[in-house]
N, C-alpha and C positions, 0 to 999 in steps of 0.2 A: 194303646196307640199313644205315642209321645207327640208333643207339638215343637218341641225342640227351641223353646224358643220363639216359634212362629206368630208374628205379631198380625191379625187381619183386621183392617176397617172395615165396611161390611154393608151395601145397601143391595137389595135387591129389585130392580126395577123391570118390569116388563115393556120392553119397546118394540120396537115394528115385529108384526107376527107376518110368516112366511107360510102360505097352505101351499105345502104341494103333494098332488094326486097320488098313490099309491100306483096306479097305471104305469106302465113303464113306456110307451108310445113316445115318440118326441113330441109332439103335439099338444098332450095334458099334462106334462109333468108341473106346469107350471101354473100360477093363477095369484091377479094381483095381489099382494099382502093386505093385512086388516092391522088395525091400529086397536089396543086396548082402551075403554073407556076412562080409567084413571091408574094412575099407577100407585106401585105399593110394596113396601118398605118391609123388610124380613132381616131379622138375624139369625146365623146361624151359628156355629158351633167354632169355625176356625173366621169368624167374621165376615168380610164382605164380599157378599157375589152379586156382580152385574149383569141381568142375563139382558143380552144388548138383541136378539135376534130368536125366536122358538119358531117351531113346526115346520125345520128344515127338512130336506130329504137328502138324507144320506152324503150328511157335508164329509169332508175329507182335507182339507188345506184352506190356512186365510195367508195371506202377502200384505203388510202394508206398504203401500204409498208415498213418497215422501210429507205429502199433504197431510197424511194420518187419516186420511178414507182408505178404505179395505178391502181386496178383495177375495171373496168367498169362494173355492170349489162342492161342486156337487157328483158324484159319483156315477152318475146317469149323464152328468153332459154339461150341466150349467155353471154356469158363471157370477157368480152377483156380488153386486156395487153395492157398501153400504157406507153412508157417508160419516164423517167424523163426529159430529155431533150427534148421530144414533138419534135423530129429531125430525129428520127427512125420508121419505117413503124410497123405500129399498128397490133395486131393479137391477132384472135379470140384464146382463150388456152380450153373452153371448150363450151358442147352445150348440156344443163342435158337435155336428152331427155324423164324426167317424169315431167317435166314442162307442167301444166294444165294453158296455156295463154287464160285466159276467164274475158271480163266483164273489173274488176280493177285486175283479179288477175294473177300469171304468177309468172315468176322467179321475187325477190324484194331486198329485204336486204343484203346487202354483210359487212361482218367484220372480223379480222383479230385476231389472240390470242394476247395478251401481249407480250407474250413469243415467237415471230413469228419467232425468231431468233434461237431459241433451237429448238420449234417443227414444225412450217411452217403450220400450222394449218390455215384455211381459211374457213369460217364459210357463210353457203347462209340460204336464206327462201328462201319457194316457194309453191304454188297451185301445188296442184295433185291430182288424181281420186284414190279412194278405190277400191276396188275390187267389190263393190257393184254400181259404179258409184260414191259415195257421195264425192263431191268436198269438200275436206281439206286443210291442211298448214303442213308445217314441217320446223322443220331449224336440217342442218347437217351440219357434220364436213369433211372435207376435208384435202387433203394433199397436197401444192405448192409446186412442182416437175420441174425442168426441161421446165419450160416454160407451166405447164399443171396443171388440178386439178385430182387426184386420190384416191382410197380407201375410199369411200362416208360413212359416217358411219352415220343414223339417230341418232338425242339424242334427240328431245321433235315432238313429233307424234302427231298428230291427232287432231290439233289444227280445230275448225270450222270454215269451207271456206263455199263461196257461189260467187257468180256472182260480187258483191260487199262486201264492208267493210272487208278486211281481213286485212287490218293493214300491219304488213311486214317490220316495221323498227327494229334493231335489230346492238346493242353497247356494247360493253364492258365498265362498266363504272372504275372510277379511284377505285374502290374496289376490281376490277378484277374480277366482278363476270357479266356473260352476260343477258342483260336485254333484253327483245322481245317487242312490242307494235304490239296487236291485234285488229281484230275489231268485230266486234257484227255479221258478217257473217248474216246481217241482219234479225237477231232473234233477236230485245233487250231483252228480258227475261236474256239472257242468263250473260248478262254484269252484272246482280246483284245476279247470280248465283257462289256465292264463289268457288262453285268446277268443272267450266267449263273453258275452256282457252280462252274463246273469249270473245273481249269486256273488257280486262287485259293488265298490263302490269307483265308481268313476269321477274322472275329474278330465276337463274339457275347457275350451276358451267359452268366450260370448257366440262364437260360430259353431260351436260343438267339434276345434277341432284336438286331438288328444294336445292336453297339458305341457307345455316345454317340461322333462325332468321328469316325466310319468316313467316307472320302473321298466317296463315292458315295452316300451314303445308304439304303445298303442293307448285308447281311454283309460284302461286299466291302473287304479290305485291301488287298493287293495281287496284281494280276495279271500274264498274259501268263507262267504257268508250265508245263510241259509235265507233272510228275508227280511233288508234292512229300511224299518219304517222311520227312523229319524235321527237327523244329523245338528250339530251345534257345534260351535267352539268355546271353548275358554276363555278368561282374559289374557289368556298364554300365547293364542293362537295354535291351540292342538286343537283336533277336530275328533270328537265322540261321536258314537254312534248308536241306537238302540236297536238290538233285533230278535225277532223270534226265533224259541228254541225248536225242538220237536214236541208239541205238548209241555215240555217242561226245559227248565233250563234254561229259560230267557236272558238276555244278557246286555248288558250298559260296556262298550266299548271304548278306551282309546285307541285312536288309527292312526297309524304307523304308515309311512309311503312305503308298499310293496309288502306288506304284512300279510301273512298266511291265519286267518284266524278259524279255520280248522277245520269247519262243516266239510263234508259231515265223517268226518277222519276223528274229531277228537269233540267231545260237547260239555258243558257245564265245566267243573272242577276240573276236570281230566288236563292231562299235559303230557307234549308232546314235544323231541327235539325241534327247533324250526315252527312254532305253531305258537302264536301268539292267543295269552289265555283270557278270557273277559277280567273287566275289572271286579262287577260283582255278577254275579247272577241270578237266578231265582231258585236253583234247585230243583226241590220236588213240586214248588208252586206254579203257576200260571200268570204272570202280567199279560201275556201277548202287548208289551211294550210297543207305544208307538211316536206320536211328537214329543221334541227332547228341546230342550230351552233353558241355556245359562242364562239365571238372572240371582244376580246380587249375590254373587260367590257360588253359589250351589246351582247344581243342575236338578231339571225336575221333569219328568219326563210320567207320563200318561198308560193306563193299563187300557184294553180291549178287556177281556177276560177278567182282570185285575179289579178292574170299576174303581180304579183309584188314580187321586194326584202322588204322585213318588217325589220323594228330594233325598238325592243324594249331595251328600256334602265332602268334597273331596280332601278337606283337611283336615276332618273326624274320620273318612270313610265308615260314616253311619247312614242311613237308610231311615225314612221314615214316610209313613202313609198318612193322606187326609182325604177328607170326602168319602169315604171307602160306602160303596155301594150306593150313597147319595144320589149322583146322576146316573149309574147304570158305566156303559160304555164310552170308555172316552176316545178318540181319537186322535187330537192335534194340542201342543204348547206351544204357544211362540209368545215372546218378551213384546210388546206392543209398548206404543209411546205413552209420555207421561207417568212412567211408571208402575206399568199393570203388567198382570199376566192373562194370555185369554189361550180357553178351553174349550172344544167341541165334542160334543157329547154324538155317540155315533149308535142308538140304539133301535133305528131304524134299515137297518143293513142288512136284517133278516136272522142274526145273530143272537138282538137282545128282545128284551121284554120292553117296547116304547111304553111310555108312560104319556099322560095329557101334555099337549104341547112340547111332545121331543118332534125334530132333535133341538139341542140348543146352543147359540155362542154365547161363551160368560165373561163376562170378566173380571179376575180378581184381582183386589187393593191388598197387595201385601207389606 
């Protein structure tokens, strides 16, 4: 394992602990946090990790705030505030109780408007049941109030859920216009069906309505994906993507308006007229690749399966791994202020082997 260079400061601190119940119920998931008796200082290998928050359940996405307070999703439904100085007792602000927690799906994506300051706007995905039963997605618009989420408004319905691949990551990029990554709701037909949502990444206004300049005339940006868990830009403003293969073949994307990237026509190496090919992939390995975060020239995006942090560096195109097996399963990257990067460790999803005090938010001084 090479470190490439990678410089890390390095403290380890345990701050507000989070129990929540195993139970699946709306009711007990939740229970006030406990605070450690003192804290305490660790080094590790690639230096410094802050673990700001443990014994989550089954977190999935953080959003920061203009303020630099965070907010947290949890898989089952909740919401939690955790304030910027990670000094103050944490709290749950909401708990959507049309959350459809099944499989991989459940409350997922959380992000915030541009304009958070003017309108306070707070943007979720999430699984839920139709009236007929039929497990879907949605992403709505919210209103941050007072310490709470209010006035739920849907703006893009109906997106195709199932047990697995719903995708669920979901950014404002520097256009201002909100991009979604879906997944194939394990139909592939559907990914290379122009006029379904699944198995796309979409791009949409602040009202969820399609994109001025969207290729198809509809949400539709780019298709033909099998299950895209994370999106980022460059300092370019091209927008990457990370998504899962089938078992193998995972793959770091850049996205093209109106790009065909193959699922499930063409996978890993392979190439095809018309089929845009990953940038890298995994091969015969496994990341199940999921939050994707440009910070400080290189992108660094997160394994499930993988149990590692990745940084790709796009002006070696070199690849290299840290943490690896460390925390178990990871979940989410996102570039956070002050200059950090922070990770969610997701080993409580039924997948991994939890360890004491998962799951965890960290955050690293690189």
């Amino acid at each position: 394992m090479k470190k490439l260079g990678l410089t890390i400061t390095v403290l380890l601190i345990a701050i507000p602990t989070y129990l929540l119940l195993a139970n699946t119920s709306t009711t007990d998931k939740f229970q006030t946090p406990t605070f450690p008796n003192e804290k305490t200082t660790q080094q590790g290998n690639y230096g410094a990790e802050f673990v700001v928050a443990k014994n989550l359940r089954i977190p999935w996405a953080i959003a920061f705030l203009p303020s630099g307070d965070l907010l947290l999703t949890q898989r089952e439904g909740q919401i939690l505030f955790i304030d910027r100085g990670f000094d103050s007792r944490p709290e749950k602000i909401a708990d959507i109780s049309s959350v459809k927690a099944v499989g991989e799906g459940g409350l997922m994506g959380i992000t915030t408007n541009p304009n958070f300051n003017q309108n306070h706007y707070v943007y979720l995905y999430y699984t839920y049941s139709a009236s007929t039963d039929e497990t879907l997605n949605r992403v709505s618009k919210f209103i941050f109030e007072g310490q709470s989420l209010k006035d739920e408004k849907v703006i893009v319905d109906k997106i195709p859920g199932a047990t697995n691949h719903n995708g669920g990551r979901i950014k404002f990029g520097p256009d201002g216009f909100l991009y979604i990554g879906t997944g194939d709701a394990q139909n592939p037909s559907l990914a290379q069906n122009k006029n379904s949502l699944a198995g796309k990444i979409l791009k949409v206004t602040n009202e969820g309505k399609p994109a001025p300049g969207n290729p198809f005339n509809n949400e539709v940006y780019s298709y033909g994906h099998r299950n895209v868990q994370g999106l980022s830009w460059d300092d370019q403003g091209n927008l990457w993507a990370t998504e899962h293969g089938s078992s193998a073949n995972d793959e770091l994307n850049k996205i093209e308006r109106g790009g065909n990237y193959g699922w499930p026509q063409i996978t890993g190496s392979q190439t095809r007229n018309g089929i845009i090919s990953p940038i890298i992939n995994s091969g015969s390995d496994t990341w199940a690749p999921s939050g994707l975060a440009f910070y400080k020239g290189s992108f660094y995006f997160v394994g499930l399966k993988g149990a590692s942090l990745f940084k790709y560096d796009p002006g070696s195109s070199s690849l290299s791994k840290f943490f690896e097996e460390k925390y178990g399963r990871i979940r989410e990257a996102v570039a956070g202020p002050g200059g950090a990067l922070y990770i969610i460790t997701n080993n409580t999803d039924g997948r991994g082997s939890p360890k004491s005090e998962d799951d965890k938010l960290i955050r690293l001084s690189l």
